[in-house]
N, C-alpha and C positions, 0 to 999 in steps of 0.2 A: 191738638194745636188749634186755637183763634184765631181764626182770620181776621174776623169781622164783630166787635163789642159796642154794645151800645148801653149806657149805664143810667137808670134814671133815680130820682132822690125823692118821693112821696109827689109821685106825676111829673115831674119835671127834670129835662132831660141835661144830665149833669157832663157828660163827657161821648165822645167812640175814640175809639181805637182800633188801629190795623195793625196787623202782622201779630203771628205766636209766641214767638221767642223773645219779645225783647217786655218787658216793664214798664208799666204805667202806674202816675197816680194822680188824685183830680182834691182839691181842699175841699170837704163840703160843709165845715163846720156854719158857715152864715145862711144855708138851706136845711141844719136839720130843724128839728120843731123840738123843743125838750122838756114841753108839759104832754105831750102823745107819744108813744109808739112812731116812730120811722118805717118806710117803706122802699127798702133797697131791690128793684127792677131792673132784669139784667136779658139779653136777647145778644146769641151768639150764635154765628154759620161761620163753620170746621169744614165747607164745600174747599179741596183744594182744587189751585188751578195752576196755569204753568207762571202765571204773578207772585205766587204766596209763597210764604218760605217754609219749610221747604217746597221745592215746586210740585205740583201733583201732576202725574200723569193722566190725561185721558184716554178712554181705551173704551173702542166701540164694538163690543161685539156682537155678531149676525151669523146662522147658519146654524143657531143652536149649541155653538161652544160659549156658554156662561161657565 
């Protein structure tokens, strides 16, 4: 699950997005280059919290029960 998406398009940062479950999409046709090679850049944190869907539970444990 994605919390957290951030999408760039040869350096330059085309879109983010929150939340897992639901669908995104961003145009990039007037950012690609089409005499090069493209460079699709992508940075994603799955950390859930009690915001994200689903919600994650934290849970701290101490006393050596990991």
């Amino acid at each position: 699950m994605f919390v957290f998406f951030l999408q760039w398009l040869n350096g330059k940062e085309v879109m983010d997005h929150s939340g897992g479950h639901l669908p995104f999409e961003v145009e990039v046709t007037p950012m690609l280059t089409f005499d090069k090679p493209n460079r699709i850049t992508a940075a994603v944190n799955n950390t859930l919290t009690p915001t994200t869907l689903p919600p994650g539970e934290i849970q701290y444990l101490t006393g050596g029960d990991w």
